[in-house]
C-alpha positions, 0 to 999 in steps of 0.5 A, a space after each residue: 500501458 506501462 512497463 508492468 503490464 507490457 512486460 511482467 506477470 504478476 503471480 503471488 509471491 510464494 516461498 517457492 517462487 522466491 526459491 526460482 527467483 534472485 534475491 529481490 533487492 529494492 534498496 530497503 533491508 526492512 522490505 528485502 528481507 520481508 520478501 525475500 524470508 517472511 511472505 509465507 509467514 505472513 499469508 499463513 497468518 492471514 495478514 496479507 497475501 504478497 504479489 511479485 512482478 517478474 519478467 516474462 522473458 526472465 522470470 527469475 527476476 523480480 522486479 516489484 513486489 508488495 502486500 495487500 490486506 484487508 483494513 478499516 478505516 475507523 473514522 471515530 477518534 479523528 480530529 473533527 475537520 479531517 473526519 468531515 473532509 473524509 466523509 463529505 463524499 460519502 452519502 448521509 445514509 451511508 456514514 459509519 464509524 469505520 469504512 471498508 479499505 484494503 491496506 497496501 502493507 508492503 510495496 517496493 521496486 527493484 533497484 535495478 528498475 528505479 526511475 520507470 514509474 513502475 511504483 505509480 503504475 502498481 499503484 494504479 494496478 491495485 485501485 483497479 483490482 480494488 474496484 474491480 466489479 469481480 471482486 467478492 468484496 468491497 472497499 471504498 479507500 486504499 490505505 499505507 502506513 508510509 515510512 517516513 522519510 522525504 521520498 516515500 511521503 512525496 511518492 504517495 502525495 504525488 499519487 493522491 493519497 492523502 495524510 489522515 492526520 494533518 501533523 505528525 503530533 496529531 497523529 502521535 496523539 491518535 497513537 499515544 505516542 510519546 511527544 520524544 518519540 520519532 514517528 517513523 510511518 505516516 497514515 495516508 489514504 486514497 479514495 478509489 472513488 475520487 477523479 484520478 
């Protein structure tokens, strides 16, 4: 099992559960003051649906949360060998110039609960909600914009997911970022249909 599902439930995580709830704290004022203040906004708008992780016997506490959306994986203006690594798994017949995939906007764990593996295990909770056959639709990658720093990039590597652009120019360029400016995300990706 894993610590989440032997000991949270996880419900959306709405204005009013965040009243019921201490301030969610992961260590990022970015992340903490998104769920803390601005998740309504966001589902409002339909630009994601968040999730929190409380505990069954302490339900005011938070101990992750994170945001999915709805993405697209646009394989058009991606550098030859990286499109082909991406496609090569996928059938001829099949090959598009955008694949369906479900955007992890958001994930952070509670300070108070670092170190218990809890971020792989959402992880792996997520690629199982994405394939689940109830699902009323389909997608074949799970997406991050991860920040970009050490630990978040080794995080995602170390969970499978892989950059869509092999350096930080080629993907400034994708962007039309200036060659100066300091890219503060990278895009990963994780196919739900690999071995993992």
């Amino acid at each position: 099992m894993g610590f989440i599902l032997e000991n949270c439930n996880i419900s959306p995580l709405t204005a009013e559960v965040v009243t019921q709830c201490n301030p969610f704290n992961c260590g990022d004022e970015d992340l903490n003051d998104f769920f803390n203040n601005s998740t309504d906004n966001y589902q409002r708008e339909l630009l994601g649906k968040s999730y929190c992780c409380r505990l069954i016997d302490n339900p005011t506490t938070i101990v992750a949360a994170f945001t999915l959306s709805n993405a697209g994986m646009d394989t058009r203006h991606l550098p030859g060998s990286r499109k082909k690594q991406l496609i090569k798994p996928i059938p001829r017949e099949k090959h598009l110039s955008s694949y369906p995939a479900a955007l992890v906007g958001r994930l952070g764990v509670s300070a108070d609960f670092n170190c218990k593996g809890i971020g792989t295990e959402l992880l792996r909770i997520i690629r199982a909600w994405a394939k689940d056959s109830n699902n009323r639709f389909a997608c074949r990658f799970l997406t991050v914009d991860a920040y970009n720093n050490a630990a978040t990039r080794s995080f995602y590597e170390k969970n499978g997911f892989i950059y869509l652009f092999s350096s930080e120019q080629q993907e400034k360029d994708y962007i039309k970022m200036p060659p100066e400016q300091e890219l503060k995300t990278r895009l990963m990706y994780f196919d739900l249909l690999r071995v993992a």
